[in-house]
C-alpha positions as a Markdown table, in Angstrom:
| # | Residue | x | y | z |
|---|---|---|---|---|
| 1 | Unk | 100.5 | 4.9 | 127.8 |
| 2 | Unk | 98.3 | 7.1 | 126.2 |
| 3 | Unk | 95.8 | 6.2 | 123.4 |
| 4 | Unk | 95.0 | 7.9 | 120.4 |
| 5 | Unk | 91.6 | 6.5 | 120.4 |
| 6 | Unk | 88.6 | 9.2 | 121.5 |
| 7 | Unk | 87.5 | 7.9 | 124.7 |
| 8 | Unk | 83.6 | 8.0 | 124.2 |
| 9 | Unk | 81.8 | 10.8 | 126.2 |
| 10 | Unk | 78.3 | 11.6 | 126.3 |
| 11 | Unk | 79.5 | 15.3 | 125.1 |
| 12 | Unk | 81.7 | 15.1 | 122.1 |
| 13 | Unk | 80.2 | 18.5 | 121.2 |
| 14 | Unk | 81.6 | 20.1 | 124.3 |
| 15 | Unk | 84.7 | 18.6 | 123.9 |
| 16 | Unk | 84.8 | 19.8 | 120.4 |
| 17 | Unk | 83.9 | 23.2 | 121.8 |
| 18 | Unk | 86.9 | 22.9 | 124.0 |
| 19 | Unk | 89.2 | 22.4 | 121.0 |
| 20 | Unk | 87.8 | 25.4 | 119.2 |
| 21 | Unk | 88.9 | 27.2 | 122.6 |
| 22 | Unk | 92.2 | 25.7 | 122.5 |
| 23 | Unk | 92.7 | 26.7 | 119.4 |
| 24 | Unk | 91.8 | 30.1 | 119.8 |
| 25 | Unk | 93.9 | 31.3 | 122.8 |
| 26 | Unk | 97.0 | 29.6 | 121.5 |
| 27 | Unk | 95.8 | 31.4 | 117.9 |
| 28 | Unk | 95.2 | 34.5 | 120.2 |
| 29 | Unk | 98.7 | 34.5 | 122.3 |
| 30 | Unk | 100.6 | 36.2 | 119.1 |
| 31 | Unk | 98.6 | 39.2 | 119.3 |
| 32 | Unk | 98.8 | 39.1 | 123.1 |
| 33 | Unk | 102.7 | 38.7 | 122.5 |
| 34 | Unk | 102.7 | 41.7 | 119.9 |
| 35 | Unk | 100.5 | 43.8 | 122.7 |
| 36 | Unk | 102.4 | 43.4 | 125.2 |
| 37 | Unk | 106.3 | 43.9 | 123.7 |
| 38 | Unk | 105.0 | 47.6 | 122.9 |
| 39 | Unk | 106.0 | 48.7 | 126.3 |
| 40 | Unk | 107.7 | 45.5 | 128.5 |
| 41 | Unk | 111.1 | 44.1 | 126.6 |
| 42 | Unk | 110.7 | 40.6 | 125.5 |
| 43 | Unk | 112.7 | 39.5 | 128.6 |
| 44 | Unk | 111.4 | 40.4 | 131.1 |
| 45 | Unk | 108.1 | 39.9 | 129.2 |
| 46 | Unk | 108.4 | 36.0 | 128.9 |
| 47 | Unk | 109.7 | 35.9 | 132.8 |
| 48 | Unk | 106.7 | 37.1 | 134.1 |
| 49 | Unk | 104.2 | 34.9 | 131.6 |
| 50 | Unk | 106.4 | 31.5 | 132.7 |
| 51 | Unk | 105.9 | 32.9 | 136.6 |
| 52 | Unk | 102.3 | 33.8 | 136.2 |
| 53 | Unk | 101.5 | 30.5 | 134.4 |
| 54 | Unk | 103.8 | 28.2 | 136.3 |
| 55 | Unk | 102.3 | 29.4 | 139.4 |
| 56 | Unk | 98.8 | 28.8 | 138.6 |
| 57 | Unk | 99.6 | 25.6 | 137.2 |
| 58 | Unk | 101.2 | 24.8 | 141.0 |
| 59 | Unk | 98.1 | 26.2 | 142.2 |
| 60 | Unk | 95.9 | 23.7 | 139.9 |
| 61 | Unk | 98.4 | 21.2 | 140.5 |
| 62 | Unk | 98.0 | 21.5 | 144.8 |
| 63 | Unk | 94.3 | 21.4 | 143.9 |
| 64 | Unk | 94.0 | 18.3 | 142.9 |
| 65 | Unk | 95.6 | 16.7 | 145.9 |
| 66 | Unk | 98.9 | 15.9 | 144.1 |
| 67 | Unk | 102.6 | 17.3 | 144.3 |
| 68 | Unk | 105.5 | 17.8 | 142.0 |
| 69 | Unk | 108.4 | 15.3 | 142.0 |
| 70 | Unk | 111.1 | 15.7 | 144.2 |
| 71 | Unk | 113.9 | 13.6 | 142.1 |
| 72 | Unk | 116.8 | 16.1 | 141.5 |
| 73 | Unk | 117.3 | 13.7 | 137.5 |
| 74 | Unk | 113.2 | 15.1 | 137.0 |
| 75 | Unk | 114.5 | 18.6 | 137.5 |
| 76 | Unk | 117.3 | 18.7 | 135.5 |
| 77 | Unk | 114.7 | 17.3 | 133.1 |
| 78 | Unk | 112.5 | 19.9 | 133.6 |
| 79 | Unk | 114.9 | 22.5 | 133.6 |
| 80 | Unk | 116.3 | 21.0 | 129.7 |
| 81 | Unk | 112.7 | 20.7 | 128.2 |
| 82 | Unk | 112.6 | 25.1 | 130.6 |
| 83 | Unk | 114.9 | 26.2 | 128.1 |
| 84 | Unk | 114.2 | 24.6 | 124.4 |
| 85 | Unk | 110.0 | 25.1 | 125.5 |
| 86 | Unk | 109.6 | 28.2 | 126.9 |
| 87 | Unk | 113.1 | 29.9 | 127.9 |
| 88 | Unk | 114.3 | 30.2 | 124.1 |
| 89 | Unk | 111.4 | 30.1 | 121.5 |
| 90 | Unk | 109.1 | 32.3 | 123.8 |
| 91 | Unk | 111.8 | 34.7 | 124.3 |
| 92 | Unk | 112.6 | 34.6 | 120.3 |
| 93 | Unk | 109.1 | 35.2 | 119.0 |
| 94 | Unk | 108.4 | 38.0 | 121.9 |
| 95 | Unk | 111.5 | 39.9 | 120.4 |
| 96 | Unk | 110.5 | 38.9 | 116.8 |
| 97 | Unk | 107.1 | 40.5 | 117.4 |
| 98 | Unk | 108.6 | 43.8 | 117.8 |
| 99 | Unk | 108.7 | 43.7 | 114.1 |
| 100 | Unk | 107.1 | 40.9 | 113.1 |
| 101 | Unk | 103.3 | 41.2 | 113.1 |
| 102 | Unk | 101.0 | 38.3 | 114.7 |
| 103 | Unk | 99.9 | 36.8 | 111.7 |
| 104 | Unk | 103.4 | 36.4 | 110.4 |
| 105 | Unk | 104.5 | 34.8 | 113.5 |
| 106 | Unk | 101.5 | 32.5 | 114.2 |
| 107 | Unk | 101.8 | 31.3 | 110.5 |
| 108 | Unk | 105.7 | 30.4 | 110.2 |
| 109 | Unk | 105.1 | 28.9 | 114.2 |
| 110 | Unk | 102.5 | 26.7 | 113.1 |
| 111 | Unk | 105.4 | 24.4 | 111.2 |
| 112 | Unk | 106.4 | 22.8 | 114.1 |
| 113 | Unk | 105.4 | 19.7 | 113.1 |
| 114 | Unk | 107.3 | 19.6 | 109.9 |
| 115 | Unk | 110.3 | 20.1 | 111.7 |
| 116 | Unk | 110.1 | 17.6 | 114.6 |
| 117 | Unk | 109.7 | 15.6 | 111.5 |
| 118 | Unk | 113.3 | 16.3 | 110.2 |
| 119 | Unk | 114.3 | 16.3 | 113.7 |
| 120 | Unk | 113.6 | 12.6 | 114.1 |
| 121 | Unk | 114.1 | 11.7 | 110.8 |
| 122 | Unk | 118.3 | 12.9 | 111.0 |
| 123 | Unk | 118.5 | 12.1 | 114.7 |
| 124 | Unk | 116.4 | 9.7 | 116.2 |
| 125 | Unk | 115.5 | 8.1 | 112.7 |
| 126 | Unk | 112.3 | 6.4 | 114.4 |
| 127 | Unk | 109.6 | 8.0 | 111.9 |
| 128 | Unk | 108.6 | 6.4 | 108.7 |
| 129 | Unk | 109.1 | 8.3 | 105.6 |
| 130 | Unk | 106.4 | 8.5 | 103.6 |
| 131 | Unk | 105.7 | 10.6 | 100.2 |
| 132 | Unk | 102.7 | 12.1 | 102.4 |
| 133 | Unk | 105.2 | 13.7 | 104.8 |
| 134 | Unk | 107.4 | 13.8 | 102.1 |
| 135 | Unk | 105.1 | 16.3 | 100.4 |
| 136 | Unk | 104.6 | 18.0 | 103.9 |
| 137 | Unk | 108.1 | 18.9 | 103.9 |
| 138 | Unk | 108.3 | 20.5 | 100.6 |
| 139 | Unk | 105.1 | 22.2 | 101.1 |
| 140 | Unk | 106.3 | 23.8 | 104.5 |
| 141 | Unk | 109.6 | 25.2 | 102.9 |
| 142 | Unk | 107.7 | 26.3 | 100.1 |
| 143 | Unk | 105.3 | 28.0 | 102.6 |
| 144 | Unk | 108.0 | 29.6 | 104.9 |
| 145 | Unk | 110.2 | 30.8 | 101.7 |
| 146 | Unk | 106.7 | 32.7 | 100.1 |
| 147 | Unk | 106.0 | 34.2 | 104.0 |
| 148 | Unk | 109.4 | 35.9 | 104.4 |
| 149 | Unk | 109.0 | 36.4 | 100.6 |
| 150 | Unk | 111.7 | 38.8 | 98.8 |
| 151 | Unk | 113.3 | 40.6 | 101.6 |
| 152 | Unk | 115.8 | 37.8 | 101.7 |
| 153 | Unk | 117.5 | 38.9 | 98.1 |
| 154 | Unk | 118.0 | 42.4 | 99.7 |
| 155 | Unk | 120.0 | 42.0 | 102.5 |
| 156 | Unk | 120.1 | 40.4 | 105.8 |
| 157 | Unk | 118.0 | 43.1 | 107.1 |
| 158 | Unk | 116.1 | 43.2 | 110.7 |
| 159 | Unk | 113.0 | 42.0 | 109.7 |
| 160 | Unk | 114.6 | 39.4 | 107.9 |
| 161 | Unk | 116.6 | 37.8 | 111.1 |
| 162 | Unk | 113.1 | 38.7 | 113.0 |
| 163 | Unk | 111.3 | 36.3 | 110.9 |
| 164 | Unk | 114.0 | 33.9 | 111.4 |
| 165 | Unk | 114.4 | 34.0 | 114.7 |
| 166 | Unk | 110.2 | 32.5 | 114.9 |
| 167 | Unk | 111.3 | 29.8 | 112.1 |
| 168 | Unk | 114.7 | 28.9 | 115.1 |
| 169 | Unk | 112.0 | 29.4 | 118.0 |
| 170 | Unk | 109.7 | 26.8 | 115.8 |
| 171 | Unk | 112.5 | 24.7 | 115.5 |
| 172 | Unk | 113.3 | 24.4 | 119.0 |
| 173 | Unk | 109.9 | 23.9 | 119.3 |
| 174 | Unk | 109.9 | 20.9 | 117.9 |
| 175 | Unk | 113.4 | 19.6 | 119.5 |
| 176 | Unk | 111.0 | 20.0 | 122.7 |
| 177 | Unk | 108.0 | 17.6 | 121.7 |
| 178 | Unk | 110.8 | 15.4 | 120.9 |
| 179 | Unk | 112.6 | 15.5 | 124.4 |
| 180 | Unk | 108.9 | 16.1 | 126.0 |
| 181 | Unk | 107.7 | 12.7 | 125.0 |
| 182 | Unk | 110.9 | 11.1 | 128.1 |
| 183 | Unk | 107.7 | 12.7 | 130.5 |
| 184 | Unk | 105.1 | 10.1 | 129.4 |
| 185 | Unk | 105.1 | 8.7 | 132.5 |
| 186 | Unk | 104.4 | 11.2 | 134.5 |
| 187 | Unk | 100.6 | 13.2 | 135.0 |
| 188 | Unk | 101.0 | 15.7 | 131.8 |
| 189 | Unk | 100.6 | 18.5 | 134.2 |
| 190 | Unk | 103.8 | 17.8 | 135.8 |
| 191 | Unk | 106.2 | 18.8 | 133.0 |
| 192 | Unk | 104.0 | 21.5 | 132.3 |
| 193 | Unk | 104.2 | 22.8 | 135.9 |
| 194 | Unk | 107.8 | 22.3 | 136.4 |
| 195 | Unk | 108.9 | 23.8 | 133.1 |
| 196 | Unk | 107.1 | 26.9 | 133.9 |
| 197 | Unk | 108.5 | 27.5 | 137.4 |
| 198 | Unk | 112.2 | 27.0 | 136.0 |
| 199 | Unk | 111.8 | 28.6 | 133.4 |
| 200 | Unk | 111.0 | 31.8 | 135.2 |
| 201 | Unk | 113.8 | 30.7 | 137.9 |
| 202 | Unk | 116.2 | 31.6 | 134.7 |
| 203 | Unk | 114.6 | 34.5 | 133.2 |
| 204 | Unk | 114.1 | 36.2 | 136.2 |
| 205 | Unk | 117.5 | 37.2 | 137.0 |
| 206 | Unk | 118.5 | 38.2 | 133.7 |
| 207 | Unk | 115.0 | 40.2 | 133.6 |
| 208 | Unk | 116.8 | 42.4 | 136.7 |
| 209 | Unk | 119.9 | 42.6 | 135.6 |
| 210 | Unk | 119.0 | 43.5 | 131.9 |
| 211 | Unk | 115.6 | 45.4 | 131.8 |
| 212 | Unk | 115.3 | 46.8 | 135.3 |
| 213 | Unk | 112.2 | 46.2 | 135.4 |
| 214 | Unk | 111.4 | 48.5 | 138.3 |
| 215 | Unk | 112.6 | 51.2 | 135.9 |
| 216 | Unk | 109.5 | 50.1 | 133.2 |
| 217 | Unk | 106.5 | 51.8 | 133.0 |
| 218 | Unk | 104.5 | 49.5 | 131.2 |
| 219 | Unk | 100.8 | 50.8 | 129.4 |
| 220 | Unk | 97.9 | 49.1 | 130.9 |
| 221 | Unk | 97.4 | 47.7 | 127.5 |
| 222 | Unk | 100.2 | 45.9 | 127.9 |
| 223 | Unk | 100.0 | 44.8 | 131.4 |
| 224 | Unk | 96.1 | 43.5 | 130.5 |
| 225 | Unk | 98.2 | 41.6 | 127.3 |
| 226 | Unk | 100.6 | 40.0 | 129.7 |
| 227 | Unk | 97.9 | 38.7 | 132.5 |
| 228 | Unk | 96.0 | 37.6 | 129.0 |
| 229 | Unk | 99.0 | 35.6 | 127.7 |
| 230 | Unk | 99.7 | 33.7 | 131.0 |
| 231 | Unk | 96.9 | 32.9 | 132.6 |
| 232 | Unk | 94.7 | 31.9 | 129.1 |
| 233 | Unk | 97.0 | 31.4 | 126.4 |
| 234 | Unk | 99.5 | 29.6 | 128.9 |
| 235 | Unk | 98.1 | 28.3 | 132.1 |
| 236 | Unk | 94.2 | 27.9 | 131.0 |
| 237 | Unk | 95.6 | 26.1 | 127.6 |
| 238 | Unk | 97.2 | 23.6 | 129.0 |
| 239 | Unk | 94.7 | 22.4 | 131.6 |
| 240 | Unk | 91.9 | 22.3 | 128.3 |
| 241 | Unk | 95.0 | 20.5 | 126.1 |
| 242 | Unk | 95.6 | 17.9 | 129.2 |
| 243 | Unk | 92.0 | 17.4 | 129.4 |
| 244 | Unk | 91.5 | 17.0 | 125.5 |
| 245 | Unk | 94.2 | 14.5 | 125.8 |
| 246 | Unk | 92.1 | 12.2 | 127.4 |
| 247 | Unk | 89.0 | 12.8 | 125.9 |
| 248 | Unk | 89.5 | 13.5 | 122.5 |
| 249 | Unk | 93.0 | 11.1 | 122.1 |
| 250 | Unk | 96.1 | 13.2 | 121.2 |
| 251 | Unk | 95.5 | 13.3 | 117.3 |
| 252 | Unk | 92.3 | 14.6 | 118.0 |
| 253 | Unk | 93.9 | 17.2 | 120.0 |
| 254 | Unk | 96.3 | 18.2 | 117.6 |
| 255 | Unk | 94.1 | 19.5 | 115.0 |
| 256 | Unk | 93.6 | 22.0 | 116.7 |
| 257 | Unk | 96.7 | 23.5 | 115.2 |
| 258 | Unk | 94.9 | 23.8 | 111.4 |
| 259 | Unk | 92.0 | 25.9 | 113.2 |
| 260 | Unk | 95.2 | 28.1 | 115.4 |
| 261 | Unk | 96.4 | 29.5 | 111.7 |
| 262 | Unk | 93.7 | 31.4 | 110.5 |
| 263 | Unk | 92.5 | 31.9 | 114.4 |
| 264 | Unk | 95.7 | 33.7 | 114.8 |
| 265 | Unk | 96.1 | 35.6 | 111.4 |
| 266 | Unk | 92.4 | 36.8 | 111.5 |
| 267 | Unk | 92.7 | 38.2 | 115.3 |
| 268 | Unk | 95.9 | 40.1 | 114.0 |
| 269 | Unk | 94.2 | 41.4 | 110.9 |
| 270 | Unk | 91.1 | 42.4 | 112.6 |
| 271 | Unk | 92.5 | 43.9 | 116.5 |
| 272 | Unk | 95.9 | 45.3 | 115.2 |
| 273 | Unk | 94.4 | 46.4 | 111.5 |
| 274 | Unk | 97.7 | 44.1 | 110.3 |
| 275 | Unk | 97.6 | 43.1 | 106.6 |
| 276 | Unk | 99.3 | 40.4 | 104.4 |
| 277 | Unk | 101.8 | 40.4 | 101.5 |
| 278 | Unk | 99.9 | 38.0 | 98.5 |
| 279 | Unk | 102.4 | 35.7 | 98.7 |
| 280 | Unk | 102.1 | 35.4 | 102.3 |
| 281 | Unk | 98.4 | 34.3 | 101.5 |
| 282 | Unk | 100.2 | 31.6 | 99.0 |
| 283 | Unk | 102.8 | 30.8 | 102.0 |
| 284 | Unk | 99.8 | 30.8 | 104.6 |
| 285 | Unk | 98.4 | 27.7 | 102.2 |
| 286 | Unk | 101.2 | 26.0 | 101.9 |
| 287 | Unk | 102.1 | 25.6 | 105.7 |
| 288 | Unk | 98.8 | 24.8 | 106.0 |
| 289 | Unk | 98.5 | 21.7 | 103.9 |
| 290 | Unk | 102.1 | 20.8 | 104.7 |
| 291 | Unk | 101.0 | 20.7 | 108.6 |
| 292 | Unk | 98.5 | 19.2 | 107.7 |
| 293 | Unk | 99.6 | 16.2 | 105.5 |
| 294 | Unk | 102.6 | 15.7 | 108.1 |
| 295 | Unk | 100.1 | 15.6 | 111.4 |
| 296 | Unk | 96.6 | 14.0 | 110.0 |
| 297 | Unk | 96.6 | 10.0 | 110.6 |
| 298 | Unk | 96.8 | 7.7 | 107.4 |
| 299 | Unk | 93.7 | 6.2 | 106.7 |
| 300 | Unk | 93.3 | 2.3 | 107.4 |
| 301 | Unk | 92.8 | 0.0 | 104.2 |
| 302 | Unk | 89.9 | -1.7 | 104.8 |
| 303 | Unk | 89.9 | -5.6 | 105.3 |
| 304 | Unk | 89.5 | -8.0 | 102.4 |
| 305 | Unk | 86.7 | -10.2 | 103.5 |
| 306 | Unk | 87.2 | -13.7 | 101.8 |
């Protein structure tokens, strides 16, 4: 069972580093996302990022002298957490992003938290609730409502259904971190791995019989965007996060989500010359404190000494 106590290492700053890198390429994979949609459809998009990245996971995996689990139940497993984890919101938020700019999507992704939250809270009722996450809550519908601003007075219109198709990827999201946490006994890499490689075994096949994909003629941009996504903002990511995981303790690690907001608004507004609404700038606060007041750990009282 894992700890969220820092294990003490001799280089805190490189592991800090590390979670400024973490934080970055999953910041970074929106743009990559919004890159590469341009001239690949979504589908057949996300299919080759889970193949890439599951693959090189494998390839990490065989490297370090171990092998995935041969259990048909720890398939089906990985084949459930395939579809809510990478199958459905990936797919989502790569067809969003054909509307949607990258700062937009990396802000109203970033409230995955809040709702794993409500998540547990109606169905698995094993959170405690607190006026802190409370506040979270409120803060993150407050956020999301300023981010998709307006446009929802006016019509269901595309952007509109774009922007909620990121807040139901988010969601399912969260419905995965819920199911994920069945996999604690198993080497993190191992879900990781396995999730990948089915998830591409089911996007494949609907890649060739929707897209044709041997009809595409994809830019090089967005080939480079693609190879980008998958092997650092996929494969890469998840080796630094398993690594962090042990080093830095898994609230530790999940900061690193505050620093993936701006990372990923600011690479959007200064590669793709995007811009923000003012109350997107509110909204971008809002999920940021909310996030925040949901994720950090409560502070300990300190002992009365007699």
């Amino acid at each position: 069972m894992m700890s969220d106590t820092p294990v003490q290492t001799p280089s805190l700053v490189r592991e800090l580093a590390l979670l400024a890198v973490l934080a970055t390429l999953w910041g970074a994979s929106y743009t990559f996302i919004r890159v590469g949609v341009e001239t690949i459809p979504p589908i057949t998009f996300i299919a080759a990022r889970t193949l890439i990245a599951g693959g090189l996971l494998l390839a990490i995996i065989r490297l370090r002298g171990l092998a995935l689990p041969r259990d048909p139940a720890m398939w089906k497993r990985f084949f459930i957490q395939a579809c809510i984890n990478s199958v459905v919101p990936f797919t989502l938020i790569a067809w969003a992003e054909l509307t949607v700019n990258a700062g937009l999507a990396t802000i109203l992704n970033s409230t995955t938290p809040i709702f794993a939250f409500l998540l547990t809270v109606l169905i698995t009722r094993h959170e405690a609730v607190t006026t802190r996450k409370v506040f979270g809550v409120a803060a993150g519908v407050v956020g999301i409502s300023l981010i998709i601003g307006l446009e929802a007075f006016n019509g269901i219109g595309k952007e509109l259904v774009a922007q909620l198709a990121i807040v139901a990827a988010t969601i399912s999201y969260a419905a995965a971190a819920i199911f994920g946490k069945g996999f604690k006994n198993l080497d993190p890499m191992m879900p990781a791995a396995g999730s990948m490689l089915c998830g591409a075994v089911i996007l494949i096949p609907v890649s060739l019989v929707v897209d044709r994909p041997w009809t595409l003629a994809p830019s090089a941009h967005s080939l480079l965007a693609l190879l980008g996504l998958a092997v650092f903002s996929t494969a890469l990511a998840f080796v630094i996060y398993f690594r962090l995981i042990n080093t830095l303790g898994t609230v530790g690690t999940t900061s690193q989500a505050y620093l993936r907001v701006p990372i990923g608004v600011g690479i959007g507004v200064l590669f793709l010359g995007e811009s923000l609404s003012s109350t997107a700038w509110i909204g971008l606060i809002c999920v940021i404190a909310g996030v925040a007041a949901m994720t950090l750990p409560a502070r300990r009282k300190a002992a009365i000494v007699a």
